[in-house]
MDTraj code that builds the backbone (N, CA, C; nanometers):
import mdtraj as md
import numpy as np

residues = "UNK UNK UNK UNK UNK UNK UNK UNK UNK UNK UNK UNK UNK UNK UNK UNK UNK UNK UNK UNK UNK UNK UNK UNK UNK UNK UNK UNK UNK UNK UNK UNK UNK UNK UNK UNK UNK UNK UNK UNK UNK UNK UNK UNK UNK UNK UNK UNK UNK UNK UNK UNK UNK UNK UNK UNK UNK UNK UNK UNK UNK UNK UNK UNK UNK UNK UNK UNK UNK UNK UNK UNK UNK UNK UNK UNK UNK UNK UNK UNK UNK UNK UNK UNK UNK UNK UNK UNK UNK UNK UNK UNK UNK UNK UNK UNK UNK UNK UNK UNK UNK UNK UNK UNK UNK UNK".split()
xyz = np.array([
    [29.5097, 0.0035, 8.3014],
    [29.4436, 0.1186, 8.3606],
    [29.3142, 0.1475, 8.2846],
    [29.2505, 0.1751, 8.3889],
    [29.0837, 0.1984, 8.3064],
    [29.0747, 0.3367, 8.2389],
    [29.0287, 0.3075, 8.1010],
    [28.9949, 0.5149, 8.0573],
    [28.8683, 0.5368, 8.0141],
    [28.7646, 0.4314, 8.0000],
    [28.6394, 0.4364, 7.9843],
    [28.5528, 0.3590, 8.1052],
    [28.5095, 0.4093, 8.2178],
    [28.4209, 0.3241, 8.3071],
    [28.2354, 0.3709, 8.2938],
    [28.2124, 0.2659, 8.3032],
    [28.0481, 0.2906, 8.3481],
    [27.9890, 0.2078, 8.3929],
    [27.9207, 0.2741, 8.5519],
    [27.9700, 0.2263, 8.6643],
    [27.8006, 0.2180, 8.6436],
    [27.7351, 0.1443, 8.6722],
    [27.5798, 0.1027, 8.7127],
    [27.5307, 0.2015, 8.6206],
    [27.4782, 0.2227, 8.5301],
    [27.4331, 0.3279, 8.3866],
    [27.2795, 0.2558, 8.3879],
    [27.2072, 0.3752, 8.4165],
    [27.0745, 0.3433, 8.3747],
    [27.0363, 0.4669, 8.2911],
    [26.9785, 0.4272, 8.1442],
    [26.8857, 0.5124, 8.0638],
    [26.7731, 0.5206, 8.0825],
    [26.6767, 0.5811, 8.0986],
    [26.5151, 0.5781, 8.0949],
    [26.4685, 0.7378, 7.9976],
    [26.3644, 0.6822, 7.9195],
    [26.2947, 0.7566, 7.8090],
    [26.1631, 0.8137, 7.8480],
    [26.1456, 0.9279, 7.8418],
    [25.9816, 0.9689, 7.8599],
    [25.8979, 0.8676, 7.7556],
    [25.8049, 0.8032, 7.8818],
    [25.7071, 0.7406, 7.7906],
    [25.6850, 0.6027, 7.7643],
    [25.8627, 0.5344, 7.7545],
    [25.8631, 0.3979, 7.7635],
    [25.8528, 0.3493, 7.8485],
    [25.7651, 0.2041, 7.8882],
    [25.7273, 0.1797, 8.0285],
    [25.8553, 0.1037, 8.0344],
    [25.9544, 0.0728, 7.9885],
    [26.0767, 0.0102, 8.0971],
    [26.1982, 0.0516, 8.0209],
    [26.2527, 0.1018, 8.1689],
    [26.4363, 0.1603, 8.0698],
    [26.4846, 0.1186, 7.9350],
    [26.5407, 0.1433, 7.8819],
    [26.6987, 0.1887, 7.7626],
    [26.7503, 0.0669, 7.8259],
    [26.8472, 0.0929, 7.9353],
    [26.9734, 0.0419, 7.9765],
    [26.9228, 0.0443, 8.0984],
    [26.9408, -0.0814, 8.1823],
    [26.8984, -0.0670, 8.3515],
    [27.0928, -0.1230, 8.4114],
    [27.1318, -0.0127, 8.4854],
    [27.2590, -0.1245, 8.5989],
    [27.3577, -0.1655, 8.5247],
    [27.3918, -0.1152, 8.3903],
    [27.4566, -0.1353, 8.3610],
    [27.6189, -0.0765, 8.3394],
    [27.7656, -0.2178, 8.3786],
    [27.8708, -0.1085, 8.4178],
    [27.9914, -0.1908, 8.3506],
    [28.1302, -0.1110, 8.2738],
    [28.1406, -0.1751, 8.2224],
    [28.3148, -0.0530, 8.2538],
    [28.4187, -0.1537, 8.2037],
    [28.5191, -0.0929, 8.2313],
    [28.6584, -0.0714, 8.1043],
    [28.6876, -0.0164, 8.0283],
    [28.7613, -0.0503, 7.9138],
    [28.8426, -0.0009, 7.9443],
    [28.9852, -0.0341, 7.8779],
    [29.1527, 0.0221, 7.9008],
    [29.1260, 0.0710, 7.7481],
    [29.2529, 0.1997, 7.8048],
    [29.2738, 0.2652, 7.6456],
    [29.3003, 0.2031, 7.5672],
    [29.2857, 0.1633, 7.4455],
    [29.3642, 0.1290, 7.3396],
    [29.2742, -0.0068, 7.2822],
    [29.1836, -0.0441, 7.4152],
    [29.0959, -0.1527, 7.3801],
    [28.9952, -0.1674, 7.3067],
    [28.9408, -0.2724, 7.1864],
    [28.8539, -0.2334, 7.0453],
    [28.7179, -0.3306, 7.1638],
    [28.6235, -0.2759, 7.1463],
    [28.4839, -0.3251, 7.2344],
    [28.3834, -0.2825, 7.1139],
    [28.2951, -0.4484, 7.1427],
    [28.2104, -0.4466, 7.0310],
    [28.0586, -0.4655, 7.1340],
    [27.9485, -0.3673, 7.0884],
    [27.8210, -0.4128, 7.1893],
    [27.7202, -0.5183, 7.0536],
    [27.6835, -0.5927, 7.1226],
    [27.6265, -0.6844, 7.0515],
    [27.4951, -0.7460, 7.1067],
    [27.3874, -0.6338, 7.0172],
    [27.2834, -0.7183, 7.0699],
    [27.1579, -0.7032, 6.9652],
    [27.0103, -0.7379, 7.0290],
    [26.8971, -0.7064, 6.9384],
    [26.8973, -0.6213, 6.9250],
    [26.8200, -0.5472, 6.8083],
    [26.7499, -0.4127, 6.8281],
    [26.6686, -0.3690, 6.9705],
    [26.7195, -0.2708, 7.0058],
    [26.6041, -0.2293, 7.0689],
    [26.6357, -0.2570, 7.2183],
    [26.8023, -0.3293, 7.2314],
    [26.8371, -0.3663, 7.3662],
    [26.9592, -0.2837, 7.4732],
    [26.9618, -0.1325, 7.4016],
    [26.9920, -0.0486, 7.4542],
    [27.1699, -0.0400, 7.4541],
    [27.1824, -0.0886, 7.3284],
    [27.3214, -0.0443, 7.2339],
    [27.3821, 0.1236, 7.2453],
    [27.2759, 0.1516, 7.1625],
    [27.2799, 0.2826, 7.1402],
    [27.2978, 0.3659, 7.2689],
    [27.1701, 0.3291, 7.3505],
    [27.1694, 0.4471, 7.4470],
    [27.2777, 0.4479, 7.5590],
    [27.3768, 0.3382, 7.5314],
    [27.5108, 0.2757, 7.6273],
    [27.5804, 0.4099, 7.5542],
    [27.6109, 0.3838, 7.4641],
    [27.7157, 0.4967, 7.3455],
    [27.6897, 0.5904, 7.3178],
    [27.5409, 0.6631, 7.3561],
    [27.5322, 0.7818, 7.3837],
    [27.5774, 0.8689, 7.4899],
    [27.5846, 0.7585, 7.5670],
    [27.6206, 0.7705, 7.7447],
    [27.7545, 0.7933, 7.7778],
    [27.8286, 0.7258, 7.6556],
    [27.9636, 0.7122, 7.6920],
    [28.0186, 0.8526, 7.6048],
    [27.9445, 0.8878, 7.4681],
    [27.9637, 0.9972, 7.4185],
    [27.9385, 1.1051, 7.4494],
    [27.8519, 1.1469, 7.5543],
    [27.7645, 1.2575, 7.6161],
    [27.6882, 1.2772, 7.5263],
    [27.5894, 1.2154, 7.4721],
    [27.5543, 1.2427, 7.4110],
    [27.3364, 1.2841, 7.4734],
    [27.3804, 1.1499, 7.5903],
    [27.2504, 1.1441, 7.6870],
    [27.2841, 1.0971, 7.8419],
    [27.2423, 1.1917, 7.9196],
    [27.2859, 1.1906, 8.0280],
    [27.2108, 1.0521, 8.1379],
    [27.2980, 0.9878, 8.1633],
    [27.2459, 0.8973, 8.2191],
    [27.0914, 0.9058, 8.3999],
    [27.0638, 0.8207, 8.3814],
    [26.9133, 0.8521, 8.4618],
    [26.9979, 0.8119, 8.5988],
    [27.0808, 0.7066, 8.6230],
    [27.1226, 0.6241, 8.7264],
    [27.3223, 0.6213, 8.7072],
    [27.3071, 0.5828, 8.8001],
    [27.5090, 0.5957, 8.7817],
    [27.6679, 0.6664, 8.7312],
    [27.7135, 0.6377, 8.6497],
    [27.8163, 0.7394, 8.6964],
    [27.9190, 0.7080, 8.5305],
    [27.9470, 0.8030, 8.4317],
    [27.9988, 0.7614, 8.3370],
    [28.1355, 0.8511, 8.3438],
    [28.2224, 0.7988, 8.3323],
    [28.3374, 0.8696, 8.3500],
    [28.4738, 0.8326, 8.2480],
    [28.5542, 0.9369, 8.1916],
    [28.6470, 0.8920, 8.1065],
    [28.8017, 0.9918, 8.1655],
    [28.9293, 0.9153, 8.1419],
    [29.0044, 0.9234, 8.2829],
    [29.0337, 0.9601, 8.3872],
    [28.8473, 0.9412, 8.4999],
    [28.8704, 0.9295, 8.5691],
    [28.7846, 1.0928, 8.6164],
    [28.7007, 1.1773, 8.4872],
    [28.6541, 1.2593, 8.4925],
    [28.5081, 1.2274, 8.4153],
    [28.4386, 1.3001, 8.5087],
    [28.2856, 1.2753, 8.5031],
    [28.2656, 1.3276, 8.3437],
    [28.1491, 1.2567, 8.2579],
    [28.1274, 1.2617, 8.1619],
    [28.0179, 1.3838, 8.1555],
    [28.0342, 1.5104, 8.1284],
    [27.9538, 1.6029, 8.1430],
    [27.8524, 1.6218, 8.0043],
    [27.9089, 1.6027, 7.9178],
    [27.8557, 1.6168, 7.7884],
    [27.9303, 1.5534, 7.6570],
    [27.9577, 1.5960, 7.5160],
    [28.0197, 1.5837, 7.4128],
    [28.1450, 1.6251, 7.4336],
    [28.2917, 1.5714, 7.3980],
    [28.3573, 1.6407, 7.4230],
    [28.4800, 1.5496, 7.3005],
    [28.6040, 1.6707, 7.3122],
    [28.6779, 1.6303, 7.2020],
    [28.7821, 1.4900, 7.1954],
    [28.7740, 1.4281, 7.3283],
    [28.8225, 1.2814, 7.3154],
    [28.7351, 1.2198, 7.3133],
    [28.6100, 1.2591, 7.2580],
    [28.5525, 1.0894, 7.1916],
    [28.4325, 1.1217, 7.0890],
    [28.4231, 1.0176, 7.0124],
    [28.3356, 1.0734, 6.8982],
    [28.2542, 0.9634, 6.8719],
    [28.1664, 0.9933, 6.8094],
    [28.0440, 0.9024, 6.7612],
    [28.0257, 0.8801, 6.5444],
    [28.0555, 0.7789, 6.5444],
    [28.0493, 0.7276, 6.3833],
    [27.9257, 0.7002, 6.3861],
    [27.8467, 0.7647, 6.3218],
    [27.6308, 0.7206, 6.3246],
    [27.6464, 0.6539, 6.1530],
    [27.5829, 0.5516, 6.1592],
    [27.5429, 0.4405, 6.0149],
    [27.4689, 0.5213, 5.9273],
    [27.4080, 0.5931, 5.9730],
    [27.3571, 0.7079, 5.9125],
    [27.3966, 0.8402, 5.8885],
    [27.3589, 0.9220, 5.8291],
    [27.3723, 1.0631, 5.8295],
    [27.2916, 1.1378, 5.9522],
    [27.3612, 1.2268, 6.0221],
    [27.2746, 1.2466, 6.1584],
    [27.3129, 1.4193, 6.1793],
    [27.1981, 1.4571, 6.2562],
    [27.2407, 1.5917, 6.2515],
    [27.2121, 1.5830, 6.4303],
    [27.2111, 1.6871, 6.4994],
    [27.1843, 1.6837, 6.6178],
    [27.0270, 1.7718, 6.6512],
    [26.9045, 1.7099, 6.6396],
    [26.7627, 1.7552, 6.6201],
    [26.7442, 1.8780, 6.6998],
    [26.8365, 1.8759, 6.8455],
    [26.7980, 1.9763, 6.9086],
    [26.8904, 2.1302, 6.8738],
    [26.9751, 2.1398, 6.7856],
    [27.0309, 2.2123, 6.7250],
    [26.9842, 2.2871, 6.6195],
    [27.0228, 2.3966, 6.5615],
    [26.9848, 2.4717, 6.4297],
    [27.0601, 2.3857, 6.3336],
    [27.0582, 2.4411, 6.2274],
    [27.1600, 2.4094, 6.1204],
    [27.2874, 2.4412, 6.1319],
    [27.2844, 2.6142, 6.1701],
    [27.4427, 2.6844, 6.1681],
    [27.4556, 2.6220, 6.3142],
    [27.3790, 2.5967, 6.4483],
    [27.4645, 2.5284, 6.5713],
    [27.5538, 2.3965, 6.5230],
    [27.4736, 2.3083, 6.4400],
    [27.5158, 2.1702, 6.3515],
    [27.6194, 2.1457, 6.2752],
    [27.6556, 2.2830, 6.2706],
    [27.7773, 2.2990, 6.1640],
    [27.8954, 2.3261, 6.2955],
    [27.8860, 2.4253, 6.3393],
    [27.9590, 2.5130, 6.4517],
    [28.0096, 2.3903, 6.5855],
    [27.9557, 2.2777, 6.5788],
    [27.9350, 2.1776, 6.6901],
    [28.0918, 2.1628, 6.7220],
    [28.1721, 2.1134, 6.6285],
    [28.2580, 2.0576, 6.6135],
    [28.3892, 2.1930, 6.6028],
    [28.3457, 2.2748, 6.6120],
    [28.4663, 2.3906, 6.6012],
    [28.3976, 2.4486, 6.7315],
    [28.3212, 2.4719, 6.7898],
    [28.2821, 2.4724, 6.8986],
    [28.4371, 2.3879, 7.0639],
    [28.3732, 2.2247, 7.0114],
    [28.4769, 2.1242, 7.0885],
    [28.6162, 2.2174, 7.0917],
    [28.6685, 2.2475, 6.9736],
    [28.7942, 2.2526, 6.9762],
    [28.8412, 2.4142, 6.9797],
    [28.7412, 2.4888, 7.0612],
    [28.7617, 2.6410, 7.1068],
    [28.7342, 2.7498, 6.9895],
    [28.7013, 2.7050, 6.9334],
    [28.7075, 2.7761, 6.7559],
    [28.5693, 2.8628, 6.7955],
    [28.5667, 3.0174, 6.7660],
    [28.4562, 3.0320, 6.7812],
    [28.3665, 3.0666, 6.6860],
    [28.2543, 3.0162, 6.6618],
    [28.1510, 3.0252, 6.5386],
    [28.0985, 3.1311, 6.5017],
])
top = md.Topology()
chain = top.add_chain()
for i, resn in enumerate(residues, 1):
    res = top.add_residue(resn, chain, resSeq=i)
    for name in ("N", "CA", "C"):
        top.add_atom(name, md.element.get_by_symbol(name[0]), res)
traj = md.Trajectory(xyz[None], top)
């Protein structure tokens, strides 16, 4: 049974003359380990933002069981290689993010 689909996913960026991610769709069962593997710059990231809510897709349809991917939410999370804050946030929103998900109020 599928619990991660993404069904034709296109990213596009103000500014860059050609998409993130064009058409791209992809289907995972729970429990399944998926590795994206590519150059820099070949739209890794902006797949796993997509799947995290993290960026709302330009084209198609991201959905996790079977419910539209509206935003961030508490079944799924993002491990960044870096230290990352969320830019469009304050500090105290940055903190609050995550007790936020889980009804807690800040």
């Amino acid at each position: 049974m599928t619990h991660l689909t993404l069904d034709k996913i296109s990213v596009h960026y103000d500014g860059q003359p050609a998409p993130a991610v064009e058409r791209v769709s992809l289907d995972i069962a729970k429990g399944d380990f998926v590795v994206l593997v590519g150059r820099s710059g070949c739209g890794k990231t902006s797949l796993l933002n997509v799947a995290a809510g993290l960026v709302e897709p330009a084209g198609g349809l991201a959905t996790v069981g079977g419910k539209k991917i509206n935003g961030p939410g508490s079944d799924r999370a993002v491990v960044f290689q870096n230290d990352a804050l969320f830019p469009w946030l304050t500090a105290r929103e940055n903190v609050a993010f995550a007790l936020r998900l889980r009804g807690v109020p800040a």
